[in-house]
Structures are given as structure tokens and as C-alpha cells.
C-alpha positions as CSV (number, residue, x, y, z in Angstrom):
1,X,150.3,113.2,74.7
2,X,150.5,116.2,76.8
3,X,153.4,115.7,79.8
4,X,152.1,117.4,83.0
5,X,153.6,117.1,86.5
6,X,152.5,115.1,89.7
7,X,151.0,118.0,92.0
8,X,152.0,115.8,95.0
9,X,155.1,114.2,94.0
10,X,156.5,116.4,90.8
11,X,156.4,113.2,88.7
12,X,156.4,113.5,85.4
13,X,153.2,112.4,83.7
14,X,151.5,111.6,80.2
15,X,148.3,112.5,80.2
16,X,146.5,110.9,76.6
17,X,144.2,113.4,74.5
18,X,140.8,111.5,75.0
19,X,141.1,112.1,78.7
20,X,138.5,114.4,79.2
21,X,137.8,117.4,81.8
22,X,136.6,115.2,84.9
23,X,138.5,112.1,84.2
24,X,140.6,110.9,87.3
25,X,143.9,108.7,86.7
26,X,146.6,107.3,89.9
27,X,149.8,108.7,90.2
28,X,152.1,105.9,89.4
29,X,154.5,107.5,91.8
30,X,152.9,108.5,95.2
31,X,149.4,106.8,94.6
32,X,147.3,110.0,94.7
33,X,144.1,109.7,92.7
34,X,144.1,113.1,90.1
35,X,141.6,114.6,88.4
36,X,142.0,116.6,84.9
37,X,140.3,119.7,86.0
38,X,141.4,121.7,82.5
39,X,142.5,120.6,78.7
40,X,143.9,124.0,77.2
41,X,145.7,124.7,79.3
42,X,146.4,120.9,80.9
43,X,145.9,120.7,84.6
44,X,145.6,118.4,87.1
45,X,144.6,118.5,90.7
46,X,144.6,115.6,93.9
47,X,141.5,114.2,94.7
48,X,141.4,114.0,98.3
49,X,140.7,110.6,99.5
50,X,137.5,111.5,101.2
51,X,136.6,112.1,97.7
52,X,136.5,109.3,96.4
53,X,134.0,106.7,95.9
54,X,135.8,104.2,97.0
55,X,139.2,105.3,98.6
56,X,140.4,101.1,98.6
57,X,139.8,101.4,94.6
58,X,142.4,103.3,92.6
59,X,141.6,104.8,88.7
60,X,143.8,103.0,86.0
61,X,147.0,105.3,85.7
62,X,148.0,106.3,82.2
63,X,151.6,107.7,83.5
């Protein structure tokens, strides 16, 4: 699992290796929806909540 930190909060994170390029998880932390924008390297951006389809709905978090 590749560790990555929280752009928002600098938590740490695990983010699993079938998460693919598009895949959005929660911050565990802070609540922010990310979104795995690269695998090699691993990155991770925040969704804005405008963003998202529904901003009361929250992905599953794999931190």
C-alpha cells in the first residue's frame, strides 16, 4: 500500500493498489472527499464539494 499525505490536513494515508486513476476515497481526518489523480507517481488531490454528486454522501475511506 502506497502511504500518501492528506493535501488538506497532512494526514497520513494508505492508499491500496487497485485504487485506480479517478477513484475518490474521504479523508478519515478532516472529511475531504480526494481523488487519485496519478499512480506512478501516487497523488491525490481534494474534490471540491461542488464537485461532487452528492456533497451529503461521502466515498468509503481506505485510510
Amino acid at each position: 500500500m502506497a502511504k500518501l499525505l492528506c493535501p488538506a490536513c497532512k494526514k497520513a494515508l494508505k492508499l491500496s493498489p487497485v485504487m485506480r486513476v479517478g477513484a475518490q476515497v474521504g479523508c478519515v481526518n478532516c472529511d475531504n472527499v480526494l481523488k487519485v489523480v496519478s499512480r506512478n507517481p501516487d497523488k491525490i488531490e481534494v474534490v471540491a464539494e461542488s464537485a461532487t454528486h452528492n456533497a451529503d454522501s461521502k466515498p468509503e475511506s481506505y485510510a
